[in-house]
Structures are given as structure tokens and as C-alpha cells.
N, C-alpha and C positions, 0 to 999 in steps of 0.2 A: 504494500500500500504506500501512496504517495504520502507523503508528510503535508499539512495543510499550508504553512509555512518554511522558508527557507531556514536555517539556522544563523541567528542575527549577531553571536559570537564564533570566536574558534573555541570556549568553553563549550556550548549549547550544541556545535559539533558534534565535538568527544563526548558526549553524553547519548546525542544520538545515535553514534556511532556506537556505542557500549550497550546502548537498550535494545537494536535493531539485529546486532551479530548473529546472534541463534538462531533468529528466521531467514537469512539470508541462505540461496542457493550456493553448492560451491562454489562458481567462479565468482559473486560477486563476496562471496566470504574471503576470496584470498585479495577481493580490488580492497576490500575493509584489513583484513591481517598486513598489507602491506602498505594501505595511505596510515594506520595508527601507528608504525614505526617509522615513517617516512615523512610524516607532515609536516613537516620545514620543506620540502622539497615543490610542496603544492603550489608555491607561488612564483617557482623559478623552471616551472617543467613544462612538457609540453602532455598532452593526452597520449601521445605515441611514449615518448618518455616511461609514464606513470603506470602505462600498461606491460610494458615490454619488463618494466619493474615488478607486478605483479603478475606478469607471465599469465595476463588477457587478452582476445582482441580489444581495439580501443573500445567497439561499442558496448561491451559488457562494463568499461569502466562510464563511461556517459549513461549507462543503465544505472549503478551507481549512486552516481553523483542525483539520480531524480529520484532513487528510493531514498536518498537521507533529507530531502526536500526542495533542492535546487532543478531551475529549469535545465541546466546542463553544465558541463566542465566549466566554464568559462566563469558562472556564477560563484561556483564555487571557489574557484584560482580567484575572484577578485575580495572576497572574503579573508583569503590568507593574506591576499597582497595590501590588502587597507589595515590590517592587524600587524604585521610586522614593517611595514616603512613606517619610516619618522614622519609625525605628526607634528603639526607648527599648530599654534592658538591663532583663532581669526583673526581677521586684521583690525576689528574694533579691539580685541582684546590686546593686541600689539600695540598700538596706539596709545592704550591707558598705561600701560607696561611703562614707553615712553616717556609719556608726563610723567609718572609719578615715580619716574627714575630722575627726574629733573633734565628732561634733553635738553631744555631753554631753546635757543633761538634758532631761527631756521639758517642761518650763519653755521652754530655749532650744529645742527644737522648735517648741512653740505658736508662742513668738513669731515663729520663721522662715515659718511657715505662715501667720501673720497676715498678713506682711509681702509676703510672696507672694499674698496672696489682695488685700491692698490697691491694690500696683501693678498687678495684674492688674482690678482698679477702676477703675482711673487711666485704666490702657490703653482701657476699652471707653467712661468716660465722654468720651474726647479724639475717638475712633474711629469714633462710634456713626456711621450713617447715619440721619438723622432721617425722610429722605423713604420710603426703606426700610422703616423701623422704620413709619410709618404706613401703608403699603401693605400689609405683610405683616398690621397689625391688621385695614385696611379689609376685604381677603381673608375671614381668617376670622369676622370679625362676619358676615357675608351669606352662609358657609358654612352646609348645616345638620348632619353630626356632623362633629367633630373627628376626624380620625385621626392619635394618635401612634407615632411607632415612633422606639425607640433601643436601641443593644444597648450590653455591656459598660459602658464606662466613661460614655457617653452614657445609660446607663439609669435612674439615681437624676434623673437631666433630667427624661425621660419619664414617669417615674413619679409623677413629683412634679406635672407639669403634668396630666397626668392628673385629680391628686386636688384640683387648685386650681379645674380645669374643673367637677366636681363638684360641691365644695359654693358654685362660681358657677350649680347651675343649668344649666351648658352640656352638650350630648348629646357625650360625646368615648367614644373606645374607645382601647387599649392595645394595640397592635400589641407581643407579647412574647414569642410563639416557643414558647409551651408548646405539648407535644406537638407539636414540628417544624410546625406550622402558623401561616402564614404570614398567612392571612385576608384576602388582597388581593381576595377577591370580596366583601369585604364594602364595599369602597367603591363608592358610588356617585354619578351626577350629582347636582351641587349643595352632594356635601361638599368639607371641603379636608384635605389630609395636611401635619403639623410633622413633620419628616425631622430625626433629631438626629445629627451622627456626628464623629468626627475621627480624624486619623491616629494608628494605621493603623485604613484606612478600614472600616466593618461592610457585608459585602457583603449581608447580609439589611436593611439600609436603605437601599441603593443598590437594590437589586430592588423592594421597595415602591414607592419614589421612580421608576422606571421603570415600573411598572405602574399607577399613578396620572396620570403626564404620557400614558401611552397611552392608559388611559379619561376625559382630560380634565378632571382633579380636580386641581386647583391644590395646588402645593407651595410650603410656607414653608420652607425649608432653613437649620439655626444647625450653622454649622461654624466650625472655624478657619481658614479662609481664602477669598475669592476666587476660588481658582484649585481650590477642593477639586473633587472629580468630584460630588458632589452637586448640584454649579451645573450640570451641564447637564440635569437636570429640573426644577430650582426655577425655580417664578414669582417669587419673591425669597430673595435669600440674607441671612442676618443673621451676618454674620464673629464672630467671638468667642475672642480668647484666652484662653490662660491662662497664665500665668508659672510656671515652675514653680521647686523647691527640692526639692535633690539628685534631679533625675530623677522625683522625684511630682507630679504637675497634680492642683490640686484643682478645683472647680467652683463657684468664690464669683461669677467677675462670670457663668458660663454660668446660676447659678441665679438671678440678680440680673435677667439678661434674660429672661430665662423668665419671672419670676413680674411683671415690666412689662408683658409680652406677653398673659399671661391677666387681669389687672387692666385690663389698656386693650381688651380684644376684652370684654369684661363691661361693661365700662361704654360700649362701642360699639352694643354691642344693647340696651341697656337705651333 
């Protein structure tokens, strides 16, 4: 039986998951014996991954994922993924944080945001990976359209790279979600996709970025970290912090690598 609701924690999960075992048929008893030793992995894995791990096809694991209450894999992965990425306090709450940290004037603002924007310079030029960094050019110079896609706070990235591709001349498109469309059929063999995102993660960039590593169109992925779930569809990852002050990330070194990245694939084809 269907569960009437989804499970609204990863506690309320494992509890489902521990009430439900016993009635469960074998194969979906080994998809449960191997997601309750493995649930850290839920938010960094794919359905191919999770089953090959529980030694199912994937649709017994999407079978699943809808007897413990979810509409399918994906509900559930985004469950793990909002519970374990780092959560910031809204921006009203940042704000009060601010004043009543005494930020004083918008003077000492600027220069705290400078200052934050600088070390966060510091950070990416000490960080950079160079070999990386030329891969990810080599990639898209030999690509023929660019496809970007960033949402929210990733999106002034995208957008901007967008319009640097532009007037370099380069064929890129804007992966931006108007009118709930998605446009992943617009990729085709021979392009590549820049995936822009960071915690907490944009699941409409994490689906592009799986539906490009499926039709074979290479992804450049700029996150802030390593270990983001972006990297397991990226042909290269390009890490990227940013420092932040009082709880606001701006995007001085994200736009710094950005605009290296379309300046060196420009001058890669040329």
C-alpha cells in the first residue's frame, strides 16, 4: 500500500522504512536492507547507482521509493538532498542578524562586502585547479552550442555567461525555466552543458545535468565543492567558493571564473 503522504523528514523515513520491512517482497526488501545502510549515498547517487547497489533493476527501486510514500526516486533524493546541504537563515533573518550585530553604515557595509569578495579571490586564486580549468575550456571550444542553466542564486552566473558567449560570437542558449520549460530536448550530440549551482542545491540543474550525461553531452559543473551532487554528471567540476558576511554570498570570484572560462573557450576557437 501507498503511504498517504510523502515522508517530511529523513527521521519519519527510517521509521517508515523500519514499520514497512516485513511486508515488503524480496526484491524491494533488499532496495530497503541496502538504502538503510547506505543513506548518505541517496542524495549523491543516481537510480542506476542505488540499484546496481542493491542488486535490483532500477524499477523495483522506483517501486520503492512509492511504497514508503514518495511519487518516485527523485522525491525522495530531494529529501536527502535539503536535509544534508547547509542551510542559510532567510534573508529577513540575515538582515536582523546584521543590525543587531551593529553593521552601521552602508560605507562599512561596502567595505565588509569588499572584503569578502577579496578573500573569496584569494581563496579561488590559491584553489584553482589549472588542469581542470583547461579541460573544462578544451571541452567546450570543440562543443558546438553552449548550454547554460543556473537557477536562483546561480542565475546572475548564467546569465551573464550567456551574454559574454554572445557578443564572443559563440552559439550558447539559456536554460531558464520560463514557462516551466525545461528544454532538455534541445540538447544535442556535439554540444556541451555549464551546470551552475550551490547549496542548497537547484534540482532543475541537477535534472538538466542528468539528462545531458544521458544523451552524452558533456558537462562542465562550477559548484562549491567537490563532493556537490553535481559531480556525479560532470565531465569536470570547477569548485568555487565564496566567503561570505553576515550570512550573504556574493559572487565576485564565481563571476571572476566565469568570465576566464568564456574569455579562454573564445580564444580556444578562434
Amino acid at each position: 500500500m501507498h503511504a498517504d503522504l510523502p515522508p517530511a523528514t529523513v527521521d519519519e523515513f527510517h521509521a517508515r522504512l523500519a514499520a514497512s520491512f516485513e511486508s515488503l517482497p524480496k526484491r524491494l526488501r533488499q532496495c530497503a536492507d541496502y538504502i538503510a545502510a547506505n543513506s548518505d549515498r541517496i542524495a549523491v547517487s543516481t537510480v542506476a547507482d542505488l540499484a546496481a547497489g542493491a542488486d535490483v533493476p532500477p524499477s523495483a527501486l522506483i517501486r520503492f521509493c512509492q511504497i514508503i510514500g514518495f511519487s518516485g526516486f527523485s522525491e525522495m533524493q530531494k529529501l536527502f538532498r535539503d536535509a544534508y546541504s547547509p542551510s542559510l537563515p532567510d534573508y529577513g533573518t540575515r538582515l536582523e542578524n546584521l543590525k543587531s550585530g551593529g553593521a552601521g553604515s552602508p560605507a562599512r557595509l561596502l567595505g565588509e562586502f569588499i572584503e569578502s569578495g577579496r578573500l573569496s579571490l584569494e581563496s579561488l586564486a590559491k584553489s584553482v585547479n589549472e588542469g581542470a580549468l583547461e579541460q573544462a575550456v578544451n571541452l567546450l571550444a570543440h562543443a558546438g552550442t553552449l548550454h547554460i542553466v543556473g537557477y536562483r542564486r546561480a542565475f546572475p552566473v548564467a546569465s551573464y555567461l550567456c551574454y559574454v558567449f554572445e557578443k564572443l560570437n559563440i552559439p550558447a542558449m539559456l536554460h531558464d525555466g520560463a514557462g516551466k520549460l525545461d528544454h532538455a530536448n534541445a540538447l544535442r550530440a556535439g554540444d556541451a552543458l555549464i551546470a551552475i549551482t550551490f547549496a542548497p542545491y537547484s534540482t532543475e540543474t541537477l535534472d538538466l545535468a542528468a539528462a545531458a550525461r544521458a544523451r552524452g553531452v558533456p558537462v562542465v559543473a562550477l559548484s562549491d565543492h567537490m563532493a556537490s551532487p553535481l559531480a556525479q554528471y560532470a565531465s569536470v567540476i570547477l569548485p568555487v567558493a565564496e566567503v561570505d558576511f553576515g550570512a550573504f554570498r556574493a559572487l565576485t570570484a564565481t563571476i571572476a571564473l566565469a568570465l576566464a572560462l568564456a574569455v579562454a573557450v573564445a580564444a580556444a576557437r578562434e
